[in-house]
N, C-alpha and C positions, 0 to 999 in steps of 0.2 A: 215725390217721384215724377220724373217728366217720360212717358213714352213718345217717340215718334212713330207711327203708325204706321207712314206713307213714305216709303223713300225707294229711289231705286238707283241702282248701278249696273251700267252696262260698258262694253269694249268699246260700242260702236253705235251711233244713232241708227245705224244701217237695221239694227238687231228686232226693231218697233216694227218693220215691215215697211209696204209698198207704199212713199210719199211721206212716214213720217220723218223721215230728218228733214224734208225739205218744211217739213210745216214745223219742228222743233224750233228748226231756226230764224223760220218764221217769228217766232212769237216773241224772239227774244228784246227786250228793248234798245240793243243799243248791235249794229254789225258785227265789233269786236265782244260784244259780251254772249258767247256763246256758253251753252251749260257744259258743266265738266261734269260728266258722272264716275271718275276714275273710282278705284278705294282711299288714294290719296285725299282726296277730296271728298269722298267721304266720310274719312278719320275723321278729318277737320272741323267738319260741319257737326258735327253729331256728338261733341265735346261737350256745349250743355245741355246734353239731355242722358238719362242714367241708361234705357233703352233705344232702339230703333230697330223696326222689321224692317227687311228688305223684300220687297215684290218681283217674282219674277213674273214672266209674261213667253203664253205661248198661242200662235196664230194660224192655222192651216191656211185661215182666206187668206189672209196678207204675207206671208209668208211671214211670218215673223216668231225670234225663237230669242229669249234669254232662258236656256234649260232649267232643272233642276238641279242636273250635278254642278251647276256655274253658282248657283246659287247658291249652294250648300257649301260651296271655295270661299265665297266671301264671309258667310256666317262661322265658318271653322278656324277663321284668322283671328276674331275676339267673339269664344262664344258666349261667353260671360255678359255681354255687351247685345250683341247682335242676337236676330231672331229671323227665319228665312220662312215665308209663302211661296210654295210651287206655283208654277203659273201652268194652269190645266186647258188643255182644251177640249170640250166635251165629244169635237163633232170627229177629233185626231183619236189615233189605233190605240189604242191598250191605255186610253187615260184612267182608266181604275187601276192600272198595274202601276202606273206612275204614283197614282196616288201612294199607295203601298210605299215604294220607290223612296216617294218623299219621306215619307215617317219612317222607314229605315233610316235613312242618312241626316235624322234630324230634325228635319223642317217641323213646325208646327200649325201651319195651315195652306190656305188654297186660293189662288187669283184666278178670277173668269173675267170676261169681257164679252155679253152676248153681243155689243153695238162691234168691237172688232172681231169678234169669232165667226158672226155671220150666222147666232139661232138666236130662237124664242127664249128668256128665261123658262119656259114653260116644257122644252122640249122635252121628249121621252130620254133622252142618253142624258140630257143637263138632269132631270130628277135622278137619274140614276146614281150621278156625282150626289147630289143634295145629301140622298141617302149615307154613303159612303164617307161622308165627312162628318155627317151627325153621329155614323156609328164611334167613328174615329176622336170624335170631341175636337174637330179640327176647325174653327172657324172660315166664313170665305169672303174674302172683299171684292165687291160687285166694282170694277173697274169704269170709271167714264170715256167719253170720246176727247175729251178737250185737247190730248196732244196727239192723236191718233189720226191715222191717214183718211183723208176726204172720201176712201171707199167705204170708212165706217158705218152703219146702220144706225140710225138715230133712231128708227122706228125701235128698237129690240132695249135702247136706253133710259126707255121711261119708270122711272123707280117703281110705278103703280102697278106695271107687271111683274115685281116679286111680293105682290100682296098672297097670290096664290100660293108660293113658295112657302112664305112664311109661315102661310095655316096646314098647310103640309106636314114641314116639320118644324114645331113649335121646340124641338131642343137645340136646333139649329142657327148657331149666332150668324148674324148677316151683316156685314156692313157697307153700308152703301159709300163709295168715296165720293170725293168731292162735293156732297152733299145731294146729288144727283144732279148739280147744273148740268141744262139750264133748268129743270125742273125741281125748284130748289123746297116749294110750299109743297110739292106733291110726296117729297120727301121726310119735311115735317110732320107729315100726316101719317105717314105709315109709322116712324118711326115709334110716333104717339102711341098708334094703333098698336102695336106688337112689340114685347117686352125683351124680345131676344134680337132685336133690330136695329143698328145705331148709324150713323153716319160720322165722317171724318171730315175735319174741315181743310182738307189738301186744292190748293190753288184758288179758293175763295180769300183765301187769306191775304192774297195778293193786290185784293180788291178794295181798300178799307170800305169804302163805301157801301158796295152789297153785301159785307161782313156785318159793317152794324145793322144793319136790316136783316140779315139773318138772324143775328144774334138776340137783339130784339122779338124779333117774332117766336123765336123758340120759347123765350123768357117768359114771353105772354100767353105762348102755349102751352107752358110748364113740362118743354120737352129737351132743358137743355142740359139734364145729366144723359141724353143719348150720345151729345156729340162728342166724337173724340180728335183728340190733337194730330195732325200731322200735315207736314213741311211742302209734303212734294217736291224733297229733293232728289233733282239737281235744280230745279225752277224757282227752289224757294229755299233758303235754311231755317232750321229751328229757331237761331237769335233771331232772325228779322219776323217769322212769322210770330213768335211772343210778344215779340215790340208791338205788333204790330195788332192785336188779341190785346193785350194790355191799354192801348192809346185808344184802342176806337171808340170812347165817350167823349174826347176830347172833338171830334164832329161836330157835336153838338153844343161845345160852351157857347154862351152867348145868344141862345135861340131859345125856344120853347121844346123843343123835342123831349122824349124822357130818354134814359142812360139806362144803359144796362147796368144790373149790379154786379160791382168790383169784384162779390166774393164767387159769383159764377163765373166769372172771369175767371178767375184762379182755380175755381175748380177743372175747368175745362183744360187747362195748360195740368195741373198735377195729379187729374184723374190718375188712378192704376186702371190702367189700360190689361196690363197684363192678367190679373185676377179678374175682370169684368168678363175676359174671353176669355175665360178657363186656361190659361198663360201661364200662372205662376209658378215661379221657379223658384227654388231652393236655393240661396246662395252657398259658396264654399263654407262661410264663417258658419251658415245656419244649421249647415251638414255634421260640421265636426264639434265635439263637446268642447267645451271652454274650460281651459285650462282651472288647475286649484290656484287659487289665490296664496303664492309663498308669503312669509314675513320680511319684511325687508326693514334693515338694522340703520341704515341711510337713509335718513327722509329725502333729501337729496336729490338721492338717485330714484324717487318714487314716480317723479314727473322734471324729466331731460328738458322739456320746453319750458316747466317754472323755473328752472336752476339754470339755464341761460341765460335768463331774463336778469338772474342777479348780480351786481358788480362781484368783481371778485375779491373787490376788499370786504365784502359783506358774506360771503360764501366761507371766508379764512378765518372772520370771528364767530362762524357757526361748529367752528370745525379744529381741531386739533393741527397747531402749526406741523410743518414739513421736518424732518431732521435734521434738516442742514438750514433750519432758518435762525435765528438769532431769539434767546427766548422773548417774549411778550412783556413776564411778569419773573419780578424774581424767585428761585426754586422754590419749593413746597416749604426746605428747614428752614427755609429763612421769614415765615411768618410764625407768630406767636399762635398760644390758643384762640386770641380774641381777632387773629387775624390784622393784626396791627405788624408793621415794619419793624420787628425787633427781633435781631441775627442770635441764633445761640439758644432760644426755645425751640423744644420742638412744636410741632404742630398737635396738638391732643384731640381735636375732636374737626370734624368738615366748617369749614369759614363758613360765617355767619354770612347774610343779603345786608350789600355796605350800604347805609341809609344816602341818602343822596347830602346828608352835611356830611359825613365821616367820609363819603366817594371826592367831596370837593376838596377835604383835607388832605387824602392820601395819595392824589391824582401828581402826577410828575409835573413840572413847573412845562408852561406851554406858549406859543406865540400867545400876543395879546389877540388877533380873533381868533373863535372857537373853532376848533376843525369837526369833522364829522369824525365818532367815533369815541371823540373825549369826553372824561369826565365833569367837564365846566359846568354841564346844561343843568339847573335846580328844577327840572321837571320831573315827574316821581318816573321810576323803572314802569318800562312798557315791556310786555311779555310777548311782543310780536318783533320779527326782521323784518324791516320796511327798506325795498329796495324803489329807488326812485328812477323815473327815467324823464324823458323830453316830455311826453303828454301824459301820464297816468302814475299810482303808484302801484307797486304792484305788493303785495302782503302776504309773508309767509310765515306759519306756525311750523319749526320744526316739532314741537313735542305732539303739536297736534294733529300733524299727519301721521306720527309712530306711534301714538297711544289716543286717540281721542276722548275714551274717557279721564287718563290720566290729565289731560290738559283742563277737563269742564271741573273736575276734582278741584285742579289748582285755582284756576279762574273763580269759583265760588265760594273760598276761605276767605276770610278777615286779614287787612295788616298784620296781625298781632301769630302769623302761622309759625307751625314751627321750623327749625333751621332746613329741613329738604324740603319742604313747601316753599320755602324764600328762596330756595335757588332755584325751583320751577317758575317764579315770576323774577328773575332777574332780568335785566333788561341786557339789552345787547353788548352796549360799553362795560357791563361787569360782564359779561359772558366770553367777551374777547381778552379780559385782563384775568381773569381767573388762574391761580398758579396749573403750572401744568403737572400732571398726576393725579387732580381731582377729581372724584365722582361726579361726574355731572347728572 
């Protein structure tokens, strides 16, 4: 499972408050390549990964508002999918009643930013929230300044003043984003320090270079099941930021430096995010009971994607020709008991398994190369349909998908079985030429 943590969507850069669009577009690498945070855009982006929370953001100082009901629009359109954090402001009127607000309409946690909100992590109303979200089991992502207007408070951004927080409320999950750039070791430290404390690697990712150095240093600090995944989109999507998480040893080919290990790597991108912060969700499948297992009389029709894959000359000697097709083999009277070609006996007992000389003798006169299908081949009877394609074969047992004990039955007899054992290892060419009316 791939969570994204870190994403956001807004109408309007305008929504960040006083000076950020002018710094959003700042940051962007190229004039024309401005960030789209539409829903468009981010359907798109968010396609491989099975989750993504959406952050809202709300700002007294800056004036800046993505609400909660905005929030709770985008996450209503795939809720299956999507996960929405209110964006609270401690220091704005009735943020406890928002809070509420939120867990009505869904949301399942809480965005602060003390560097744009303009307090203390420490303050009397921010503890008040702390509380309010621990009772709620609401998680909260400590927001950074990185895309945030130049009136932001760098002083309020230091990861190390929510060490206090933390011993406060130790049920209280925290995440700090961005890993607290630029104080990214002060970061690692806490995270160490305190087990309900994680960090996100949203817009580091961007960096390969101070990524392996994070990455690294976690690795050696043995703190890298804290961090979690996310994109920072619209600045960054999930395929580039995994590329991007996945390639950062390759820095290093060639030199002496040590690599981070591949399998934290991986864990870092497939962490469940969502059970780690008390998140998990019940899918529809996992809600409702699973159907009884009918009988089904068509092996066939067991698996639609295997019976595709089979020509459909191979499908028609698995299967009782169509009515209006021309028979196969001639009628049932017209074989002897011994199942030999002689008109005018009846049939007395079910045809014998034709050994493969008597299938050479009785086989209709045929071009001189052998076609698929014919009796020519001196290979003994194969008890499997082998349909072939351009690169692979593909192998199917019908008895063995309708009875599989019946099949391990047949499979572990001797040549010498009796006459309905030999027609469970007939091979396909006799199973296609078989009179029709016969038990199969």
């Amino acid at each position: 499972m791939i969570v994204d943590l870190h994403t956001h969507i807004w109408d309007s850069p305008d929504q960040l408050g006083r000076g950020a669009a002018q710094r959003v577009l700042r940051n962007v690498a190229q004039p024309w390549d401005r960030p789209d945070a539409s829903t468009s855009a981010h359907d798109a982006a968010m396609e491989p990964v099975q989750h993504a929370v959406i952050l809202g953001f709300e700002s007294r100082y800056l004036g800046a508002s993505i609400p909660v009901d905005q929030v709770a629009r985008y996450v209503a359109r795939r809720p299956g999918k999507f996960l929405g954090f209110a964006g609270i402001d401690p220091l704005g009127a009735d943020f406890l009643r928002k809070v509420e607000h939120a867990k009505a309409l869904g949301l399942v946690g809480v965005t602060i930013s003390p560097a744009a909100q303009g307090f203390h992590p420490s303050h009397s109303r921010a503890m008040a929230l702390y509380e309010k979200c621990a009772d709620l089991g609401f998680p909260i992502l400590v927001h950074g300044v990185t895309h945030l207007s130049a009136e932001a408070k760098l002083e309020f951004s230091q990861p190390y003043l929510l060490d206090e927080v933390a011993r406060e409320f130790p049920r209280l999950r925290l995440i700090i984003a961005q890993v607290g750039h630029p104080w990214i070791e002060q970061t690692l430290v806490l995270v160490g320090k305190h087990r309900n404390v994680f960090a996100d690697l949203s817009n580091v990712v961007t960096r390969p270079w101070q990524l392996y150095n994070l990455l690294l240093s976690a690795h050696q600090q043995n703190v890298s099941d804290r961090l979690l995944f996310g994109s920072d989109f619209p600045f960054c999507t999930p395929q580039k930021a995994i590329t991007t998480i996945y390639s950062v040893n390759t820095l290093t080919q060639g030199t002496m430096l040590p690599s981070v290990p591949r399998e934290q790597l991986r864990q870092i991108v497939e962490r469940d995010v969502l059970e780690l912060l008390g998140l998990k969700k019940t899918s529809a499948a996992e809600k409702s009971p699973a159907a009884p297992a009918k009988p089904v009389s068509n092996p066939i029709a067991i698996a639609p994607a295997v019976a595709t894959a089979v020509p459909q000359t191979m499908v028609t000697s698995a299967m009782p020709p169509p009515a209006t097709a021309a028979p196969m083999t001639p009628p049932a009277s017209a074989l002897g008991s011994n199942g030999s070609h002689e008109r005018g006996e009846p049939a007395a007992a079910p045809p014998q398994a034709i050994a493969p000389a008597a299938a050479e003798n009785d086989a209709e006169p045929a071009d001189d190369a052998a076609t698929p299908g014919s009796l020519d081949s001196a290979a003994p009877p194969q008890p499997m349909v082998r349909a072939s394609t351009d690169d692979q074969s593909t192998v199917i047992d019908p008895y063995e998908i309708d009875d599989e004990s019946k099949s391990s039955a047949a499979a572990s007899k001797p040549s010498t079985a009796s006459s309905d054992d030999a027609i469970e290892a007939e091979s396909p060419q006799t199973l296609g030429n078989r009179p029709q009316g016969t038990d199969a």
